[in-house]
C-alpha positions as CSV (number, residue, x, y, z in Angstrom):
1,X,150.1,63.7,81.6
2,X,149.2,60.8,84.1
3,X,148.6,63.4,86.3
4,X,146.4,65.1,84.4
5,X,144.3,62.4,82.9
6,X,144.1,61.2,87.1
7,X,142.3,64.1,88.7
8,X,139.9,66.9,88.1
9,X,140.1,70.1,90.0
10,X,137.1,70.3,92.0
11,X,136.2,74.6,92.3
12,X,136.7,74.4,95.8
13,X,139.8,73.5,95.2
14,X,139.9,70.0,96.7
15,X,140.7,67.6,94.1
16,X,138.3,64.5,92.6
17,X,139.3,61.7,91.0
18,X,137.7,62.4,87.1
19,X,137.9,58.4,86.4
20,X,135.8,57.6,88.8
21,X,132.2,59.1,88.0
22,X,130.7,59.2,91.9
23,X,133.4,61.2,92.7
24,X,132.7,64.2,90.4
25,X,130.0,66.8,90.9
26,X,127.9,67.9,88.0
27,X,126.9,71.0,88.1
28,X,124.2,70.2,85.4
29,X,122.5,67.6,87.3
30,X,119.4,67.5,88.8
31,X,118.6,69.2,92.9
32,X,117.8,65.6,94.3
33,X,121.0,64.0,92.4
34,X,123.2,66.9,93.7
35,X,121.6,66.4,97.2
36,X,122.4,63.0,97.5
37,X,126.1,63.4,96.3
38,X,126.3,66.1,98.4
39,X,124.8,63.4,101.5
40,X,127.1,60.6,100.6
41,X,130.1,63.0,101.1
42,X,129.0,64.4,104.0
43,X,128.9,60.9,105.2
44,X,132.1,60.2,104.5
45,X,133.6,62.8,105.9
46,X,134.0,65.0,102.3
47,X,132.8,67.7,104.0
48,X,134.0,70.6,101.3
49,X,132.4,68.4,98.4
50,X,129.5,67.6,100.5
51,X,128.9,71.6,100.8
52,X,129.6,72.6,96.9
53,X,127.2,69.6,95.7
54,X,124.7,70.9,98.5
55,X,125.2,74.2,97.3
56,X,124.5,73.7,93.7
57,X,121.3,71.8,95.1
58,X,120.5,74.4,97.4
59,X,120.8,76.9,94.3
60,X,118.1,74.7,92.0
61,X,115.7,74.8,95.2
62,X,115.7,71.2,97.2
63,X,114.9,72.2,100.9
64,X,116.6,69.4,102.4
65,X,119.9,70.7,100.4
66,X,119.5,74.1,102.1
67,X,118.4,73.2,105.1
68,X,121.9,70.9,105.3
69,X,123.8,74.1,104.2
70,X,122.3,76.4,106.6
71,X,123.4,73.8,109.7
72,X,126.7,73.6,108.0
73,X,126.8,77.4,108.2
74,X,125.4,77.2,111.7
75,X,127.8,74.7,113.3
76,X,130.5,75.4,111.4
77,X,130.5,72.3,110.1
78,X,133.1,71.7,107.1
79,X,132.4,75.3,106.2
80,X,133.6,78.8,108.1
81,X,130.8,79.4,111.0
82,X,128.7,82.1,109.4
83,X,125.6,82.5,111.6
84,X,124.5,85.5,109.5
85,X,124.9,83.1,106.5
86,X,122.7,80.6,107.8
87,X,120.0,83.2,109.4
88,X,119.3,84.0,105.8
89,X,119.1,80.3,104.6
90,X,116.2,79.6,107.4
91,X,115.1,82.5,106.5
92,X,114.5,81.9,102.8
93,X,113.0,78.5,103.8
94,X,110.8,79.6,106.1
95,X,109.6,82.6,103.4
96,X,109.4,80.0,101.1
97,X,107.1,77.7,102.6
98,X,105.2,79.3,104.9
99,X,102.2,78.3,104.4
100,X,103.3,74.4,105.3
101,X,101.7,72.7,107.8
102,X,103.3,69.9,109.9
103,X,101.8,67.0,107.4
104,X,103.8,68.7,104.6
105,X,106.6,67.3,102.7
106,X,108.9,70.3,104.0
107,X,107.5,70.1,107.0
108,X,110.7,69.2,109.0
109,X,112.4,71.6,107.2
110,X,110.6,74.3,108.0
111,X,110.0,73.8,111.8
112,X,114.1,73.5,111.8
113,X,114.1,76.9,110.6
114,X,111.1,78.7,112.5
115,X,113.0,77.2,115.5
116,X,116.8,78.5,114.2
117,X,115.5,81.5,113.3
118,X,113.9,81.8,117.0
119,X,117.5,80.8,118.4
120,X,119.0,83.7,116.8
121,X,116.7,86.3,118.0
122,X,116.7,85.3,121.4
123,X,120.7,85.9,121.4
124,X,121.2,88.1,118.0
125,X,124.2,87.8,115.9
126,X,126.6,90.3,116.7
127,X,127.7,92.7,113.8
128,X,125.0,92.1,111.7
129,X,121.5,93.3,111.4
130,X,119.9,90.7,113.6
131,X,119.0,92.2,117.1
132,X,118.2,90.3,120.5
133,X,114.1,90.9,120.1
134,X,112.9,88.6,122.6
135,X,109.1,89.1,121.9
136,X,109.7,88.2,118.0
137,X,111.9,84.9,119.6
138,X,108.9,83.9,121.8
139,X,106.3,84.0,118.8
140,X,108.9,82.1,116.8
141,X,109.0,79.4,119.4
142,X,105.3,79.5,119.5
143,X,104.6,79.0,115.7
144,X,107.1,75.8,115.6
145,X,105.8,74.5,118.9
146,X,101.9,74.7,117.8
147,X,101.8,74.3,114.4
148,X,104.9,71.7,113.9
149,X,105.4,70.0,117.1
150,X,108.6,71.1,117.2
151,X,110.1,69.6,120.7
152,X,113.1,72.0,120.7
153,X,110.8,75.0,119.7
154,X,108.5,73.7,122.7
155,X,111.1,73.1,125.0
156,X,112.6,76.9,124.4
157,X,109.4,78.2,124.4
158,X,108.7,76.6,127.9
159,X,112.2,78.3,129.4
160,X,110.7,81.2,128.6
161,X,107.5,81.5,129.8
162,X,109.2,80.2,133.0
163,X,111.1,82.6,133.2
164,X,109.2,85.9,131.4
165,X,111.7,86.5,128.4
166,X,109.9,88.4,126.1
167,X,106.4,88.6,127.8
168,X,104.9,87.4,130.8
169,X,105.7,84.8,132.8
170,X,103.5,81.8,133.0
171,X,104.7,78.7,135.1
172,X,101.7,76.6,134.3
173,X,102.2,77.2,130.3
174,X,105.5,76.8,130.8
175,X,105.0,72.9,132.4
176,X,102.5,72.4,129.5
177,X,105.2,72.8,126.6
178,X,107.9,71.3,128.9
179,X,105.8,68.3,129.1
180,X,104.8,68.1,125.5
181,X,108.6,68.3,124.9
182,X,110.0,65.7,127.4
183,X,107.6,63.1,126.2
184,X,109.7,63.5,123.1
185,X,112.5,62.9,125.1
186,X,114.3,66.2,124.6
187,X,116.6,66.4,128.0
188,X,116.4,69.7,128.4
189,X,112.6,69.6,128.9
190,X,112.6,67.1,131.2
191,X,115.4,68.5,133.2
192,X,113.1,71.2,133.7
193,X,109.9,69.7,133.8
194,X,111.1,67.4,136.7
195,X,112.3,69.9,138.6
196,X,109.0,71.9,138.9
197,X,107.2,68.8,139.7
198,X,109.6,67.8,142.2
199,X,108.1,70.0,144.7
200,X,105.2,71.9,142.7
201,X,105.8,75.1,144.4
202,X,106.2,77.1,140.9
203,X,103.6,75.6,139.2
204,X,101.1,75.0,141.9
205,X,100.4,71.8,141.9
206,X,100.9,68.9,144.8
207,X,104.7,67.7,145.0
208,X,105.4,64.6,142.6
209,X,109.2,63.9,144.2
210,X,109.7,60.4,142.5
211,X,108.6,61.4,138.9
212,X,110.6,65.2,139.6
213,X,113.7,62.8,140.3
214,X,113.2,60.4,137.5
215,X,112.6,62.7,135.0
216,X,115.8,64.9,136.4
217,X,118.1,61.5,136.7
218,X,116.7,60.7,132.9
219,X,117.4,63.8,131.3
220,X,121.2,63.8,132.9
221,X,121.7,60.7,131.1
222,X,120.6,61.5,128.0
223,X,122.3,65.4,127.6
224,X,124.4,66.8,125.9
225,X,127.6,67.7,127.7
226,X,127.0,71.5,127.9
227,X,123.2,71.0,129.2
228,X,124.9,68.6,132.0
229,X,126.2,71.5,133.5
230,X,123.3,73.0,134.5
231,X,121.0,69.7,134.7
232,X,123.4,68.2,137.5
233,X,122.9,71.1,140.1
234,X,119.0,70.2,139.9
235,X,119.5,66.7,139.6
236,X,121.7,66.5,142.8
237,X,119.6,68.9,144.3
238,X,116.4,66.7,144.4
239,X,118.2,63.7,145.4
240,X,119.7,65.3,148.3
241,X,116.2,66.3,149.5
242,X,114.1,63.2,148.7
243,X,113.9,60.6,151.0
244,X,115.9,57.1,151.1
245,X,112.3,55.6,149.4
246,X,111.7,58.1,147.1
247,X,115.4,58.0,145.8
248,X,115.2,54.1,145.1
249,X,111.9,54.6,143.6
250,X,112.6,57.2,141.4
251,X,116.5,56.0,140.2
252,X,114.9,52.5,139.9
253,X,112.2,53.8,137.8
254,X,114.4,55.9,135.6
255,X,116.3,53.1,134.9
256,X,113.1,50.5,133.9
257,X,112.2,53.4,131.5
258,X,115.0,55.0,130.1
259,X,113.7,58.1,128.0
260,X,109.6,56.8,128.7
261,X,110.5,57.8,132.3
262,X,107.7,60.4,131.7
263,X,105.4,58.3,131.0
């Protein structure tokens, strides 16, 4: 009896405590209640009750629920990965709001998604209807990089006009959304960004060595582990070839301005 005055069995199948109010999900309740439930278990680590409140608010249409779910999905964070699962959440929030511009309330949402959605069809999910389509990837990248801002979205769509995935290649281009990215401070972007300056070969321009450096020893810093893996070639790279001056210069400078070092 104590037992079963003490708990209520969540549908997830993770018990709640039923005396204690926060702890139960309400169906009934409103998107943005449900939302922030569903926030203040994610936060504390309730990661199955963070999903089924998010889910319920997802259902009753707050963007920021769905948008949570369809990382959850995407990480496989506190849910089973399902990358197909998640394609379709960006993709309903993108169809949803496409008209939003990047003063929007939704706007971070949606330039999340454009970009996610861009992810996935530059690598395609296997066994499922979504194909590598390279071209369709690029203009993804493109529509979150120009209308939103998006610094990811302008740092992906940089790689790949370096490069020439999905259409021609343009260096120069490519420099121009690397920079607008790194002076967000995405690594990734600045990685790259310093190494075409460090010599100016690609991108035809004269050689900046100690701002190539910088930007290079900056962006090692601040990476993630799997992007340090292909950062610190290029970062090592340029040090070995700049001089004794330009190395002090640049480390020294990198150091004075942390993630402004493109500045």
């Amino acid at each position: 009896m104590a037992l079963a005055l003490g708990f209520f069995a969540s549908p997830f199948g993770g018990p709640a405590y039923a005396l204690d109010p926060s702890n139960v999900i309400n169906p009934e309740s409103g998107p943005a209640e449900l939302f922030n439930f569903g926030f203040s278990a994610y936060k504390r680590g309730e990661k199955t009750e963070a999903a089924e409140a998010l889910k319920y608010a997802a259902d009753k249409g707050h963007p920021g629920a769905r948008w949570k779910l369809g990382r959850m999905y995407a990480d496989g964070d506190g849910v089973p990965r399902n990358d197909y699962e998640a394609f379709k959440i960006f993709q309903e929030i993108v169809a949803d709001d496409q008209d939003d511009t990047s003063v929007s309330p939704n706007a971070a949402y949606v330039a999340s998604s454009v970009t996610a959605l861009a992810d996935y069809m530059r690598t395609g999910i296997p066994n499922t209807p979504v194909r590598i389509d390279l071209s369709q990837a690029r203009q993804l990248y493109f529509h979150a990089a120009s209308i939103f801002g998006d610094p990811q979205a302008q740092y992906r769509l940089g790689r790949m006009l370096l490069y020439g995935e999905g259409g021609r290649a343009n260096p120069r281009q490519a420099a121009r959304w690397l920079n607008l990215s790194a002076e967000k401070g995405n690594a990734g972007a600045q990685a790259l960004l310093g190494y075409l300056l460090f010599d100016g070969d690609q991108i035809a321009v004269k050689p900046e060595p100690v701002r190539g450096l910088a930007l290079l020893t900056v962006a090692l810093r601040n990476a993630e582990p799997m992007d340090r893996e292909w950062i610190r070639p290029m970062q090592e790279e340029a040090f070995s070839l700049a001089s004794e001056g330009d190395r002090r210069t640049a480390l020294a400078y990198a150091e004075t301005k942390g993630t402004d070092a493109h500045n």
